[in-house]
Steps between C-alpha positions, in 0.01 A plus 500: 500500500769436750440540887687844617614469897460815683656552832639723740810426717588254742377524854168689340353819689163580423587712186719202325184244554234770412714648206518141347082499522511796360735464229310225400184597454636799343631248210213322464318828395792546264390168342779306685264177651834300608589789741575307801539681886771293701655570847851421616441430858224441751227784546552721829191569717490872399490375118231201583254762688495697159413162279256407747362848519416498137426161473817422250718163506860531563734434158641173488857417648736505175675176481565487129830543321487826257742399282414646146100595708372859440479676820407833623670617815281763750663705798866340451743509260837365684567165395584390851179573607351276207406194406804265541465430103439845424804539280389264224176656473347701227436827693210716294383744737634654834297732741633614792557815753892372588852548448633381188780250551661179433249493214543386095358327274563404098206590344304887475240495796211730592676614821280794725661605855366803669624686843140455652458308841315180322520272231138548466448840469692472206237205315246725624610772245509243235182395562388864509731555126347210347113522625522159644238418761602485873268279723420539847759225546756665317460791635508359872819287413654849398413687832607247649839526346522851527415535850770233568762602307435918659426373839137696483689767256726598813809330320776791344399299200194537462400771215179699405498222262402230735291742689296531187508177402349364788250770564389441136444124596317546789170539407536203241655265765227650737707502811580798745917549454548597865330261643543211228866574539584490853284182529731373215864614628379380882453147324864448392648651783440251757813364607510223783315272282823466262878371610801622491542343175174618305584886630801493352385352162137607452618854272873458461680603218879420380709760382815540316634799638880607368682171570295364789181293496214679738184338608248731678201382645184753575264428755174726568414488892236690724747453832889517357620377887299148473672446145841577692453306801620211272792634365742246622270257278465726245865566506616102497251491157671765332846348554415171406298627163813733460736184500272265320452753245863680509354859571744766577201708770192449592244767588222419666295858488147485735219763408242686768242507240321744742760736573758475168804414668704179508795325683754319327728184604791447298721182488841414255826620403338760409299634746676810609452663152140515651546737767728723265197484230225660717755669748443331804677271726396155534405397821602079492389499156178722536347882440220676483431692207200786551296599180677124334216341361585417086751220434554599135553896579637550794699109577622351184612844340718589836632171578640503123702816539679369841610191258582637212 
């Protein structure tokens, strides 16, 4: 049997990592022994105190070409987000909680995208429709990805969904959710241990939004103010990334994890469409944006009306 890759997108969160694990084991009780997990990028702290929690390895960095390779892709679909060979791939399978866009392929697919607040809320329901086990490590790698991708189910997108989801895993994964998940969040939200550089890279996604190219970068911080006393820094990365790369704005969006809000800086030719998205007025590139906490519901959606 032929090795399937499974992988979430680029700059992985904890839900793209875990979702891979997940996916893959999920196979394997399908009768699928070459299902293969794979990252595309380095593992943030948040993500590495959730593998070391449950005493799981981190995938391997994909290196491979795909060309003509069977591959399953988990919280993504975009191709930009992808694997650079992505496009001469044989998709099979697609599971994700995301926008569909920039997206085809040439063969029928098993293709499953639900408006949930985590990738792995939806492979929990498969496991659930299929009576596949779920381990203790399973079942902590999807907490661990819900509470992530709803912020502690405080995110708009979080649904009862996720809330039931998680509070089904609990008890297998045998950790308090409160308590589990603030320890969790706290551990990827340290800030002054990273550069200008890393902040701006670590969860940043490319998007093409009408005719412009939009890169927005999330970062999850306890204190929003030591995160912005770098903003000159943070501002000379983004214009050099925007150059190297040729993006038309970007949005660097920083989250209070404790108090759901977030302040935005903005660079590009762009960057006024920003204001007039969330009606505000920049202040030298910058806003604050109370009750702003989800980059896929209440960012990305926004931003693409003021460029269309």
């Amino acid at each position: 049997m032929a090795k399937t890759y499974i992988f979430g997108h680029k700059n992985p969160d904890t839900d793209a990592i875990s979702s891979a694990i997940i996916m893959a084991d999920f196979e394997k009780q399908t009768g699928n022994t070459e299902a293969t997990p794979y990252r595309l990028g380095e593992v943030g702290a948040e993500t590495q105190f959730a593998l070391d929690y449950f005493k799981i390895d981190a995938p391997e960095l994909l290196s491979d070409n795909l060309s003509d390779q069977k591959v399953i892709l988990v919280d993504h679909n975009e191709f930009q987000q992808s694997a650079d060979s992505i496009a001469d791939a044989e998709i099979q399978h697609v599971v994700d909680h995301h926008r569909i866009a920039n997206f085809e392929t040439a063969a029928p697919l098993y293709y499953r995208a639900e408006p949930v607040g985590c990738t792995a809320t939806i492979l929990y329901k498969m496991y659930k429709e299929r009576g596949f086990e779920i381990s203790p490590e399973i079942a902590g790698l999807m907490i661990s990805a819900i509470i992530s991708d709803t912020l502690l189910f405080k995110s708009p997108t979080c649904t009862d969904e996720d809330v039931e989801a998680a509070e089904a895993l609990k008890s297998i994964a045998k950790v308090d959710l409160e308590q589990y998940g603030l320890d969790f969040l706290k551990a990827g939200a340290s800030t002054t241990d990273k550069s200008a550089s890393e902040l701006i890279t670590m969860d940043a996604k490319s998007f093409n939004m009408g005719d412009n190219t939009t890169r927005i970068a999330q970062v999850n911080a306890v204190d929003i103010d030591e995160v912005f006393e770098r903003k000159e820094e943070l501002e000379k990365e983004m214009l050099t990334a925007s150059a190297e790369e040729k993006y038309d704005l970007f949005v660097l969006v920083v989250t209070d994890i404790l108090n759901s809000n977030s302040k935005i800086l903005a660079v590009g030719s762009e960057k006024d469409k920003v204001g007039q998205a969330f009606d505000v007025e920049l202040d030298n590139g910058t806003a604050f944006l109370p009750g702003v906490v989800s980059r896929k519901k209440q960012v990305v959606p926004q931003i693409t009306d003021a460029l269309s």
